[in-house]
VMD Tcl script that draws the C-alpha trace (Angstrom):
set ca {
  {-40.55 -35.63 -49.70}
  {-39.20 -33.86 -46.94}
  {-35.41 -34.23 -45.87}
  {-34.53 -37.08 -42.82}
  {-31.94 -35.74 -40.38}
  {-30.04 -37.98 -37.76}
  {-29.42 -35.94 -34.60}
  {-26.66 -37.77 -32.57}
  {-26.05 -37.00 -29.24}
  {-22.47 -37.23 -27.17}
  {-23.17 -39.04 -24.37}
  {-23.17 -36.16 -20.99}
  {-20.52 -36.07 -18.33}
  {-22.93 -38.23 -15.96}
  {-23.16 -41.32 -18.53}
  {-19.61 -41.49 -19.13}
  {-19.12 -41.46 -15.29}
  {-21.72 -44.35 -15.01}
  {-19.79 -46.28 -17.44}
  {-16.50 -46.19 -16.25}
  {-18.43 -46.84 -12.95}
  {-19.45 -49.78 -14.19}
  {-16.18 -50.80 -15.86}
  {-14.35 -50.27 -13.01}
  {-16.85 -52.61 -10.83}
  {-16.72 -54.92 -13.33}
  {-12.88 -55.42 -13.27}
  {-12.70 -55.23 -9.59}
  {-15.47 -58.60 -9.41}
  {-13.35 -60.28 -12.17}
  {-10.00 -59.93 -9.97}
  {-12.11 -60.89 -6.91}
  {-12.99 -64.29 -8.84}
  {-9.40 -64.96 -10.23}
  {-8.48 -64.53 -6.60}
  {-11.14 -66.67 -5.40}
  {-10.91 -69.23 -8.38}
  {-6.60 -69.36 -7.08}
  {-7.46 -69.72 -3.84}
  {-10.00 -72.34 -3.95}
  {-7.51 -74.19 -7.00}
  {-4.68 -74.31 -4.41}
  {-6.94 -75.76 -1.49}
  {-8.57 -78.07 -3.12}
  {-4.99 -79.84 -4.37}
  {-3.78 -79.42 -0.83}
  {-7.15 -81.49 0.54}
  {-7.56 -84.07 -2.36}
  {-3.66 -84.71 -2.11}
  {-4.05 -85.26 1.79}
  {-7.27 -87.62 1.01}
  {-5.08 -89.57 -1.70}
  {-2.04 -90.21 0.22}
  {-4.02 -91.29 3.14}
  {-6.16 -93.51 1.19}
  {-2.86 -94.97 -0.14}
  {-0.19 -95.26 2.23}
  {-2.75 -94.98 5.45}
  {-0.99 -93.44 8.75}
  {2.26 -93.49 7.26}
  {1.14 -90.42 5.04}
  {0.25 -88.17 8.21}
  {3.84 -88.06 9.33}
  {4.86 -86.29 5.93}
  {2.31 -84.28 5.30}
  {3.95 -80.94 5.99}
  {6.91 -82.17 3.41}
  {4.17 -82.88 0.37}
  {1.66 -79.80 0.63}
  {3.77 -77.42 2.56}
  {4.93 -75.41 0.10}
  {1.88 -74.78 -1.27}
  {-0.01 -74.18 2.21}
  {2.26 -71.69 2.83}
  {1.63 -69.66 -0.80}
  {-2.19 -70.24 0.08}
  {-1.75 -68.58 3.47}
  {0.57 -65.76 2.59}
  {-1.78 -64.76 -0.72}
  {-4.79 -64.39 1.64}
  {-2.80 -61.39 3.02}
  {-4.40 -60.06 0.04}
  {-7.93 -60.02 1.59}
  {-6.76 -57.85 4.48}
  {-6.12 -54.91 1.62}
  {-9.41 -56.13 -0.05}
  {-11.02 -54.95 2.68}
  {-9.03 -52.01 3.22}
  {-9.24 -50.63 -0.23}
  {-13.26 -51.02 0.03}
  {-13.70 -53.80 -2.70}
  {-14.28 -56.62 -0.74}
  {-17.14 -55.53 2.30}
  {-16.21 -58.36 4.82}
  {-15.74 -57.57 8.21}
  {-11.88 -56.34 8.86}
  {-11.43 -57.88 12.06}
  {-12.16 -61.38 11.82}
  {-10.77 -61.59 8.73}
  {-7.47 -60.02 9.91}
  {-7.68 -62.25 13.17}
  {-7.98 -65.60 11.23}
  {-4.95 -64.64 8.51}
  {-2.36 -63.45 11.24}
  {-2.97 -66.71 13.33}
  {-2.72 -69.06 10.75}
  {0.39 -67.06 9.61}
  {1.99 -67.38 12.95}
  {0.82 -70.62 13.93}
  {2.46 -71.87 9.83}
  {5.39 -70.13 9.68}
  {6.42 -69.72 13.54}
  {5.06 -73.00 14.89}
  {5.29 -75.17 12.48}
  {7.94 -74.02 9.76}
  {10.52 -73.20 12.05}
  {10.34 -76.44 13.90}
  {11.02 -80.00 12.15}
  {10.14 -81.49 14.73}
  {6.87 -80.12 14.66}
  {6.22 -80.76 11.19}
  {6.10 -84.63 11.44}
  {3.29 -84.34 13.89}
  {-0.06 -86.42 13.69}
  {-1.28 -82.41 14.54}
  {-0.19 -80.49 11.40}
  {-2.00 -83.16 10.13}
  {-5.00 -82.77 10.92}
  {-4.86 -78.89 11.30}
  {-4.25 -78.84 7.59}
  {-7.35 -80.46 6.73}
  {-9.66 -78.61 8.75}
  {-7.98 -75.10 7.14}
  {-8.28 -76.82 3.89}
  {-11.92 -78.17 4.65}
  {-12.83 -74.56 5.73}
  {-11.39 -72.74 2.69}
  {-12.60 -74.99 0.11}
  {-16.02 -74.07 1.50}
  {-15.55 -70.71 2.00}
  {-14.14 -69.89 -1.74}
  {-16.45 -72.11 -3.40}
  {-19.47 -69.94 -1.79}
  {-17.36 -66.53 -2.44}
  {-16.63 -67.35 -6.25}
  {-20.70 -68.10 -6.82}
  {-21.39 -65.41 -5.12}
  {-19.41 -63.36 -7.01}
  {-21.81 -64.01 -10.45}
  {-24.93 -64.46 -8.56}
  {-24.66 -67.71 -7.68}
  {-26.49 -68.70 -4.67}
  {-26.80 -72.38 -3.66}
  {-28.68 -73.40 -0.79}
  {-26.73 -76.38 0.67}
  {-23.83 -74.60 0.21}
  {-24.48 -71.29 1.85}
  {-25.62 -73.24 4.98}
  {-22.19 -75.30 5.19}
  {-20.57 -71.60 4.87}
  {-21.76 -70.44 7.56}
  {-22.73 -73.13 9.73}
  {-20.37 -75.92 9.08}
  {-16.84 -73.03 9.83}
  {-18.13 -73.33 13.27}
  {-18.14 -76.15 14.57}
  {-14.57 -76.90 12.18}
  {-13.24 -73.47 13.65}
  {-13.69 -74.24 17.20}
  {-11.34 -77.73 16.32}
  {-8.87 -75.96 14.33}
  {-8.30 -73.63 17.37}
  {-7.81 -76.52 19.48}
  {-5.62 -78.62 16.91}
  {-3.44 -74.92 17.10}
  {-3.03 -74.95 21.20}
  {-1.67 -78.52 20.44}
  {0.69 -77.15 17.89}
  {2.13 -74.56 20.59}
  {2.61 -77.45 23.27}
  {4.27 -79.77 21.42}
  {6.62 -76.60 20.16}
  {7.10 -75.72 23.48}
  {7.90 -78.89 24.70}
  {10.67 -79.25 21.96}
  {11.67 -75.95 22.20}
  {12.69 -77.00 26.55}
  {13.58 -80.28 25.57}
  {15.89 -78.90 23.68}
  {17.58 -76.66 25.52}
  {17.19 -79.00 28.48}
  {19.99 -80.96 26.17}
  {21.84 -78.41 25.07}
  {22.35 -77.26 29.00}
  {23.54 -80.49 29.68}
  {25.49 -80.85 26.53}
  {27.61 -77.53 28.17}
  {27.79 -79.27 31.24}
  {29.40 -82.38 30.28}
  {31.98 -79.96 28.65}
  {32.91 -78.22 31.59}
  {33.62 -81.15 33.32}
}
mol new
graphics top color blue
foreach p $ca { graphics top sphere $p radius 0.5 }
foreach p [lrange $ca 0 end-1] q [lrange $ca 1 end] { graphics top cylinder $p $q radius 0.2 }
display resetview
């Protein structure tokens, strides 16, 4: 009975390449999901909170909108500065652009606009601005975490990209009515204030 001998082989410089290749992808798409799986957590509390207080109190929630959710809108908006160095870095292959065009807007139109004015805030507007950003991003994540293990659903690929159209083109618009009414505060306001120094002087 002749002798059985186990050769083992080391794996070659190309294998082990390929599988920290493929380690490496693989933690790169499971911080894309966590990322997408935040996002879409914190928009969906901002737009079922918006439905439930309307549902409950009726008009008289839209006034105080920006006070409930406006925290978290604005840890939403400045964490999706993240997908600007997604794109940069190579692991996310959406268009730079856009992407970079829709983030700084929203940032300026939150944060300048709106944050910085209170009398802003309580505006019918910001209202409805919020929940066409949060309509658009609970969307957009849902269809980016699928996607993200191969997930492909029909009815929800066509909202993605047909339903941010229609919902972008009113979000832009509900934004021009943020900067007028800012603007008109902002003269309004130092319409008063001139006066104000007037009546001092004399």
């Amino acid at each position: 009975m002749r002798p059985h001998f186990e050769v083992r082989t080391t794996p070659s410089l190309g294998e082990h390449q390929h599988m920290r290749d493929r380690s490496s992808s693989f933690s790169m798409k499971t911080y894309l999901f966590v990322y997408d799986l935040m996002q879409f957590c914190g928009h969906s509390w901002i737009f079922t909170n918006m439905i439930i207080r309307f549902m409950s109190f009726g008009k008289d929630s839209l006034a105080d909108t920006f006070y409930s959710i406006g925290f978290v809108m604005r840890f939403c908006q400045l964490l999706s500065l993240l997908e600007i160095l997604h794109i940069l870095i190579g692991i996310d292959k959406s268009r730079l652009f856009p992407r970079f065009l829709q983030i700084t807007e929203r940032i300026i139109v939150l944060f300048v606009v709106i944050n910085s004015q209170e009398e802003v805030q309580g505006k019918y507007i910001v209202c409805v601005l919020f929940f066409l950003w949060n309509l658009l991003d609970v969307v957009r994540y849902t269809y980016s975490m699928l996607a993200r293990v191969g997930i492909h659903y029909l009815p929800l690929t066509w909202l993605n990209f047909s339903l941010c159209i229609p919902l972008y083109l009113l979000s832009v618009l509900a934004k021009g009515m943020c900067f007028i009414i800012r603007n008109l505060f902002s003269e309004r306001k130092a319409h008063l204030e001139t006066g104000n120094l007037k009546k001092k002087r004399s």
